[in-house]
C-alpha positions in Angstrom: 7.2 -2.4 -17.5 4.7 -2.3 -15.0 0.9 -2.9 -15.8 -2.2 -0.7 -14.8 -3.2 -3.4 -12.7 0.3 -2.9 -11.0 -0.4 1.0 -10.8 -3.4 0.8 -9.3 -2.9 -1.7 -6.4 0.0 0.7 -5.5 -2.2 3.9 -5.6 -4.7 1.7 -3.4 -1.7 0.7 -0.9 -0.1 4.8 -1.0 -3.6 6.2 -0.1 -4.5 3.3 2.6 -0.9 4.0 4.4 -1.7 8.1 3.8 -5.1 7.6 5.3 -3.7 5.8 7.9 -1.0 7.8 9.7 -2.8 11.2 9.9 -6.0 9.0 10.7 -3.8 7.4 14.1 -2.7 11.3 15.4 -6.0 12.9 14.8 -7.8 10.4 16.4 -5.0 9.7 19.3 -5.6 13.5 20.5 -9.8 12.4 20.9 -8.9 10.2 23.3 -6.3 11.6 25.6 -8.5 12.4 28.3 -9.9 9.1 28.4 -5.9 8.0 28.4 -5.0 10.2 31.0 -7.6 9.4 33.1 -6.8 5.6 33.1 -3.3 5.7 33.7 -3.5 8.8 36.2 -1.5 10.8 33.8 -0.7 14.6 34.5 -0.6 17.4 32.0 2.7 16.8 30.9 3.0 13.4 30.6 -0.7 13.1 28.5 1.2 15.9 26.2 3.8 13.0 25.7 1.6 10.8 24.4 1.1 13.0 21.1 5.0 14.6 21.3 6.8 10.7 21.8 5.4 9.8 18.3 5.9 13.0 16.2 9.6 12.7 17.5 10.2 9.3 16.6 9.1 9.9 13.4 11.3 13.5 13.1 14.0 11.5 14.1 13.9 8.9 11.9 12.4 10.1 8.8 15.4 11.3 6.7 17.7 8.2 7.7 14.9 6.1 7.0 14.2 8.2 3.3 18.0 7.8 2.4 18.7 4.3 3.5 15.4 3.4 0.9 17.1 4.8 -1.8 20.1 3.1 -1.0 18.4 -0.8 -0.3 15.0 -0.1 -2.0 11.8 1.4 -1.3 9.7 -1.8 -0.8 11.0 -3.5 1.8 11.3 -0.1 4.3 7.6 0.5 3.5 6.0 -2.7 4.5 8.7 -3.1 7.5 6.9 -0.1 8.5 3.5 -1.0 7.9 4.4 -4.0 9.9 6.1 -2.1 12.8 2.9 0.5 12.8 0.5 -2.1 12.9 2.1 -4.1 15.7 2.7 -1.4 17.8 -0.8 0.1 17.4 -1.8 -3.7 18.9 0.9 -2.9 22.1 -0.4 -0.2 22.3 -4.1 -1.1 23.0 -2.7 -3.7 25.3 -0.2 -1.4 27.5 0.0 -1.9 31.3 0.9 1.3 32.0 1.9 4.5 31.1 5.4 4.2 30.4 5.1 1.0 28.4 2.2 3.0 26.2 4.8 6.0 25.2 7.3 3.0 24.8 5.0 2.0 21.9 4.1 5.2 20.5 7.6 5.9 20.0 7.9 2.5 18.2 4.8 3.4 16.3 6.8 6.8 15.2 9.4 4.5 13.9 6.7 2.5 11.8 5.9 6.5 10.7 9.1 7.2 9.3 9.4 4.2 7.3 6.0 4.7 5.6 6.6 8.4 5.2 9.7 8.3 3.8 8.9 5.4 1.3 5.3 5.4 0.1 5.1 8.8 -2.0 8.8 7.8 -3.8 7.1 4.1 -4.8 4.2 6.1 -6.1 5.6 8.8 -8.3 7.8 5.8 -9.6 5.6 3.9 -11.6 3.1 6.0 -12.7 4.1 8.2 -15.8 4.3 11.9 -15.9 1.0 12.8 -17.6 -0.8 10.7 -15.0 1.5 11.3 -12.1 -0.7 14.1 -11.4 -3.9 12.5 -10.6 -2.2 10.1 -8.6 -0.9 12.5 -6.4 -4.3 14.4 -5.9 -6.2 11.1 -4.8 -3.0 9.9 -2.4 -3.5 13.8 -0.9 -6.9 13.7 -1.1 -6.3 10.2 1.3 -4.2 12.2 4.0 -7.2 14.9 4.5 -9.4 12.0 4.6 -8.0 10.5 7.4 -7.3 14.1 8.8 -11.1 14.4 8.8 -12.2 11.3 9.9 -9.9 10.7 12.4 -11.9 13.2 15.4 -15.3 11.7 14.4 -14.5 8.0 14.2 -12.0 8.4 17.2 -15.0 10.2 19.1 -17.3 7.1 18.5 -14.5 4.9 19.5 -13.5 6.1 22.4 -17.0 6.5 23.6 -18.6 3.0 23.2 -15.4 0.9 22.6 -12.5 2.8 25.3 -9.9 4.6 23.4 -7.6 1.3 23.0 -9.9 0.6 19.8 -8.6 3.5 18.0 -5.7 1.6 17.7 -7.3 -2.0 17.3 -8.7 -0.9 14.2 -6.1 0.0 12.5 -4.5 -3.3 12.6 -6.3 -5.1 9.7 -6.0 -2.3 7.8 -2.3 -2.9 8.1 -2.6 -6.5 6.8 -4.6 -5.2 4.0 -2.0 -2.7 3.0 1.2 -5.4 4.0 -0.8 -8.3 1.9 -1.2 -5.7 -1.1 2.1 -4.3 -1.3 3.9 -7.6 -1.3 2.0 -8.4 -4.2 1.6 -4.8 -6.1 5.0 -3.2 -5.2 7.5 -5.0 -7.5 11.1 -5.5 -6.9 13.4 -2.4 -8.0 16.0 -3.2 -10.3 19.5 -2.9 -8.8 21.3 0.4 -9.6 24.9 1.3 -8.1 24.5 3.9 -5.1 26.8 6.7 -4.7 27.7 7.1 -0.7 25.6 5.4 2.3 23.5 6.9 5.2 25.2 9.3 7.2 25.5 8.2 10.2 27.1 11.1 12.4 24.7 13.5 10.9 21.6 11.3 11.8 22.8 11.0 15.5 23.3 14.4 15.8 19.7 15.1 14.3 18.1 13.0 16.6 20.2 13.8 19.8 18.9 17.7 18.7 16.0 17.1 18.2 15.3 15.3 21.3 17.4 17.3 23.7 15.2 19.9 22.3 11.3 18.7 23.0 12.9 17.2 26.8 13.8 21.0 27.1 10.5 22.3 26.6 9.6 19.9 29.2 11.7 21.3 31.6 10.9 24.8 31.6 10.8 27.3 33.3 13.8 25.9 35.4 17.5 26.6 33.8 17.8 23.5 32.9 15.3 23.7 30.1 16.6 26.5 28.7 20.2 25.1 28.8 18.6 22.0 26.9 16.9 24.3 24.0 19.8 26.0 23.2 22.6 23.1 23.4 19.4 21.3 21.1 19.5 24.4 18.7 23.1 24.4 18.7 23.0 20.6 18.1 21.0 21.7 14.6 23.2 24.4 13.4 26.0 22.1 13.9 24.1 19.0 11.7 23.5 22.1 9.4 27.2 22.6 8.8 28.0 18.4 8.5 25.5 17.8 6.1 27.0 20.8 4.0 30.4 19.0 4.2 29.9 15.6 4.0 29.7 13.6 0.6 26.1 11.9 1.2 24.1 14.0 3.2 20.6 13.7 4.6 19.5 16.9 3.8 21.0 18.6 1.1 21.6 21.8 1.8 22.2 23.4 -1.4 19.1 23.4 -2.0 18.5 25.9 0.4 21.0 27.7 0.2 21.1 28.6 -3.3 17.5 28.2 -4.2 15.0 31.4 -2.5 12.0 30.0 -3.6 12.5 26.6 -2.2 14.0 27.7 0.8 11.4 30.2 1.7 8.6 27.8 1.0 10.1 25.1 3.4 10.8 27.8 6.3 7.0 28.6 5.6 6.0 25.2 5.8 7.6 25.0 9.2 6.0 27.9 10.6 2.6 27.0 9.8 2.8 23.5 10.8 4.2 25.4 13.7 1.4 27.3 14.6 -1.5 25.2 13.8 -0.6 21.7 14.9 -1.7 21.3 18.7 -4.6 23.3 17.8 -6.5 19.6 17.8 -4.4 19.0 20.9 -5.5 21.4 22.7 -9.5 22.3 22.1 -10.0 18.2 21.9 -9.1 18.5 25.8 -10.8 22.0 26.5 -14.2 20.6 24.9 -14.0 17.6 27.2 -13.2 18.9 30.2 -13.9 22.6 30.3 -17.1 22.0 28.1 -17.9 18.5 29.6 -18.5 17.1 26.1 -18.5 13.6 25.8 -15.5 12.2 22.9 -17.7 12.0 20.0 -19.3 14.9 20.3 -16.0 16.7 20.8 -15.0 14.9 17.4 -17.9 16.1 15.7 -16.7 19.9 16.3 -13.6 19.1 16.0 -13.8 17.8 12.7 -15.3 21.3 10.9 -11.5 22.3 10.5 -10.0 19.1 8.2 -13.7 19.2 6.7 -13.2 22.1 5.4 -9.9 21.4 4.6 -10.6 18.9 2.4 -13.3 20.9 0.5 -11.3 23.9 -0.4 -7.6 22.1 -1.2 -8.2 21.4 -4.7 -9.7 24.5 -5.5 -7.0 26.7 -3.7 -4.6 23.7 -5.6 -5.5 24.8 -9.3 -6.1 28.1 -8.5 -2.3 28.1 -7.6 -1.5 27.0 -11.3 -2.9 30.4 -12.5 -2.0 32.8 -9.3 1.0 32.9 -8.1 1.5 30.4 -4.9 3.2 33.2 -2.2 -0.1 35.6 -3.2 -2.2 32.4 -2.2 -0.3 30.7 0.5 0.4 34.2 2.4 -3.3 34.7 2.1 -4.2 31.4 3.9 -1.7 32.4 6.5 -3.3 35.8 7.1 -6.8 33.5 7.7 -4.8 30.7 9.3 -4.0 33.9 12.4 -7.5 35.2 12.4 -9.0 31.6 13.9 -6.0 31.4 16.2 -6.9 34.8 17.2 -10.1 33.6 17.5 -9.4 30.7 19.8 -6.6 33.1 21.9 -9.7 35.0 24.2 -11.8 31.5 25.0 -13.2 31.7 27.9 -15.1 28.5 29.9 -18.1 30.2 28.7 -17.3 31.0 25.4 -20.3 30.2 23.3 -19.6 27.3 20.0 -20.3 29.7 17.4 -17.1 31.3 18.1 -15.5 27.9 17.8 -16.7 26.9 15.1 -16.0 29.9 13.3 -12.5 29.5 14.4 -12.1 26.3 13.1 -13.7 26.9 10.0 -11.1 29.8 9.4 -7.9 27.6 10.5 -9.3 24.9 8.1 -9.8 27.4 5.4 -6.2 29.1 5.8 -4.6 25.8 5.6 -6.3 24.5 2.7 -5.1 28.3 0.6 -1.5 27.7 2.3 -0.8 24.1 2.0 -1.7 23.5 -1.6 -0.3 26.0 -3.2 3.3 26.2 -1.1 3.4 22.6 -1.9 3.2 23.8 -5.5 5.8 26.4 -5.1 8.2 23.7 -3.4 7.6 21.1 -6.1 7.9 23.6 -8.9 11.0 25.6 -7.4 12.7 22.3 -8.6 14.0 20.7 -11.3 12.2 17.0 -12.1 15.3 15.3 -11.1 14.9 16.7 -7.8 10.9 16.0 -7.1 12.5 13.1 -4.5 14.2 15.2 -2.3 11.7 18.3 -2.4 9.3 15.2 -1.6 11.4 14.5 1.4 12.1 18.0 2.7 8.4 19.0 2.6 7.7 16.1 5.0 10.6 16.9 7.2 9.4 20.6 7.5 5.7 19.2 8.2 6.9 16.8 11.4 9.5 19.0 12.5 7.1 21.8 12.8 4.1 19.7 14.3 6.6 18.3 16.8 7.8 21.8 17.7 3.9 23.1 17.9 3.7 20.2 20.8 6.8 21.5 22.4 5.1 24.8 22.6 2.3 23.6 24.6 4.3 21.1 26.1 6.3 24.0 27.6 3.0 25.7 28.8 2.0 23.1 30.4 5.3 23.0 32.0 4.8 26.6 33.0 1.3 27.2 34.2 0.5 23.8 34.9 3.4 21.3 36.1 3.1 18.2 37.3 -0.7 18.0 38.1 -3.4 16.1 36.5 -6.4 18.3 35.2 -8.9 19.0 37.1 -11.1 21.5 38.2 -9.1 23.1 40.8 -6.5 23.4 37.9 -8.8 24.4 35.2 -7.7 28.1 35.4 -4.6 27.3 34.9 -4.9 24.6 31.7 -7.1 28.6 30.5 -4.1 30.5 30.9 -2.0 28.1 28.8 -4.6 27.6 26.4 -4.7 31.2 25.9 -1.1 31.7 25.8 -0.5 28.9 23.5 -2.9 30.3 20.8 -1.6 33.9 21.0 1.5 32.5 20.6 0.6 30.5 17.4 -0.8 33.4 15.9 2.5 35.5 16.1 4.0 32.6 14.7 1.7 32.6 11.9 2.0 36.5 11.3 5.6 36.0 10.7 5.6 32.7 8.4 3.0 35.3 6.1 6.0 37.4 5.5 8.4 34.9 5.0 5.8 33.4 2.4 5.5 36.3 0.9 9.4 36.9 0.4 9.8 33.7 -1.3 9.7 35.5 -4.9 8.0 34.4 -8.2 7.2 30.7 -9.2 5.4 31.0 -12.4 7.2 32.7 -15.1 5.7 33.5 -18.5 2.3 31.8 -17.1 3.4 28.4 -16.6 4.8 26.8 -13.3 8.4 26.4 -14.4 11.2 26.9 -12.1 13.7 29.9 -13.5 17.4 28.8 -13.7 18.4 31.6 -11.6 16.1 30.1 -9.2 17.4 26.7 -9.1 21.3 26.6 -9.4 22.5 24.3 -7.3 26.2 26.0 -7.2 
């Protein structure tokens, strides 16, 4: 039996490694011009430094989740914490521009293993009538981070250079490694039906990457060739993981349960559409606005602000209205900012960016929240582990695809040119095209929210058994 003492030095360790992560990508996307600029990088390849971490962790984030519940939790979360923090120190020190996305995909490795790992040890030891709580504060950690991340990354990058975004997160590492060798205890060993799939995680990550190096490679044949031989790659690891006896992702689940199906699909969509909205107005503000990193952070860093102020209202609002009425709502709001965003122009005035933001923060906090809700409570409690799972799947699948999308743009209007101001007509047009884009994607993911069906039945947040057969 674990003590409170115990309980709380994990909660401490789970919201440290949430702050962390979303901390590192926020902040990262300050500091690409400053990047770029040192290592002569064009549009393309300062996309990459963003799109080689999310892919590493895409890629590895479901083998990573299954082999913890096969050889424990504890030691793939602080291998991770380990791998993160050192490569966040490689990174600072990189030569050159290869070796730095070299490191950011090691650093998406590090990802993975804290991803898939630190909500699991979390919900493990605390008990059901406080699991709750626990949960809020570790979320409440993630949009921390998410908020931070542009403002303290701005004053980084400004007076210290943008390697000590990734200097600083190194003791916090230690801190988290040194706590959860102590806090986390040993799990008790319990006979584990099947292994990690092997074939099926190959062909994942061979999809998934012939995918993102297809976006790359538009408009020229080849890239298309690449997204669809990657798409058929998917529906092809769709079709293993039905068949074999110890999936990665278990498809029933989607296939037999609407609500939980529709609510992932909606998940991806959003993350979809909003993602590289950092990505892309970090490096309008600096170079079309001429602001200076920090104060590019500070406007940036209205949307997660915002975020973070209305995602425990729209949370327990969702206990009381049902989630697809909420979540689609947020959507709806979600495609007004991106619509927003779609017309800037290099004079556009910061009212109208601000506004935007504002609106994109306020969707997402009314969509994420309560779909999370509708995922966790489309499921039976024996199950919470692998909703867990898919709903972080969905979330870096769908950020990685939203950098695909403007790593295609880039591809397309740009190519291989730095930005500057001969080209800064042409970083406008896929700006613009990006965002209109997003906004049709978020359109659609409203309607597939909406046709997810009923959560609550009766008033409460129960899953109905017609709902949840697994067949």
């Amino acid at each position: 039996m674990r003590t409170a003492g115990n309980r709380t030095i994990i909660l401490i360790v789970a919201s440290l490694s949430s702050f962390l992560t979303p901390f590192m990508g926020s902040s990262v996307n300050i500091a690409l011009p400053a990047i770029g600029q040192e290592f002569s990088m064009n549009a393309i390849m300062l996309n990459w430094v963003s799109t080689s971490y999310l892919i590493a962790t895409a890629v590895f984030l479901l083998p990573f989740g299954k082999a913890a519940d096969i050889y424990g939790k504890k030691g793939i979360f602080i291998n991770g914490v380990v791998i993160f923090s050192l490569s966040s120190l490689l990174v600072a020190f990189s030569p050159s521009a290869g070796v730095l996305l070299s490191f950011r995909v090691l650093q998406g490795i590090g990802s993975a293993m804290i991803f898939g790992t630190g909500v699991a040890i979390l919900v493990a030891v605390y008990p059901p009538e406080e699991r709750g709580r626990a949960l809020g504060i570790n979320v409440a950690a993630t949009y921390f981070g998410l908020s931070l991340g542009p403002f303290i990354g701005g004053i980084l990058t400004e007076n210290f250079g943008w390697e000590s975004i990734f200097l600083v997160t190194v003791p916090v590492g230690i801190i988290i490694t040194a706590l959860a060798s102590k806090g986390i205890g040993e799990e008790k060993a319990e006979p584990k039906k099947g292994g990690i799939d092997h074939a099926g995680a190959l062909i994942y990550s061979l999809s998934l990457i012939v995918i993102m190096y297809g976006f790359s490679r538009i408009p020229g044949l080849s890239g298309a060739v690449l997204i669809i031989a990657g798409a058929a790659g998917m529906a092809l690891f769709l079709l293993w993981e039905k068949r074999t006896e110890s999936p990665l992702l278990d498809i029933r689940l989607m296939t037999h349960n609407r609500p939980f199906a529709f609510s992932n699909l909606a998940a991806f969509i959003h993350y979809s559409a909003t993602f590289a909205v950092t990505f892309l107005l970090s490096l309008y503000l600096q170079y079309i606005k001429a602001m200076s990193p920090q104060e590019a952070g500070l406007v940036l860093v209205s949307q997660p602000f915002v975020m973070t102020a209305f995602s425990p209202i729209a949370g327990r609002l969702s206990d009381r209205i049902e989630p697809r009425i909420l979540a689609s709502a947020g959507m709806a709001v979600t495609c007004l900012g991106l619509l927003l965003v779609a017309f800037l122009r290099e004079d556009t005035g910061m009212g109208q960016i601000l506004a935007a933001l504002v609106l994109i923060g306020f969707g997402f906090a009314f969509f994420s929240s309560p779909n999370t809700n509708a995922i966790m409570s489309a499921v039976e409690k024996k199950m919470y582990g692998v909703a867990s799972g898919m709903i972080a799947t969905m979330r870096i699948t769908g950020q990685m695809v939203s950098m695909g999308v403007a790593l295609m743009l880039f591809a397309v209007f740009i190519g291989q040119h730095k930005i500057t101001p001969e080209i800064y007509p042409d970083f406008m047009k896929s700006l613009n095209t990006g965002f209109l884009i997003f906004s049709v994607l978020c359109a659609a993911g409203a309607f597939a929210s909406l046709a997810r069906g009923r959560i609550h039945e009766n008033g409460n947040s129960t899953p109905r058994s017609a709902d949840t057969d697994s067949g």
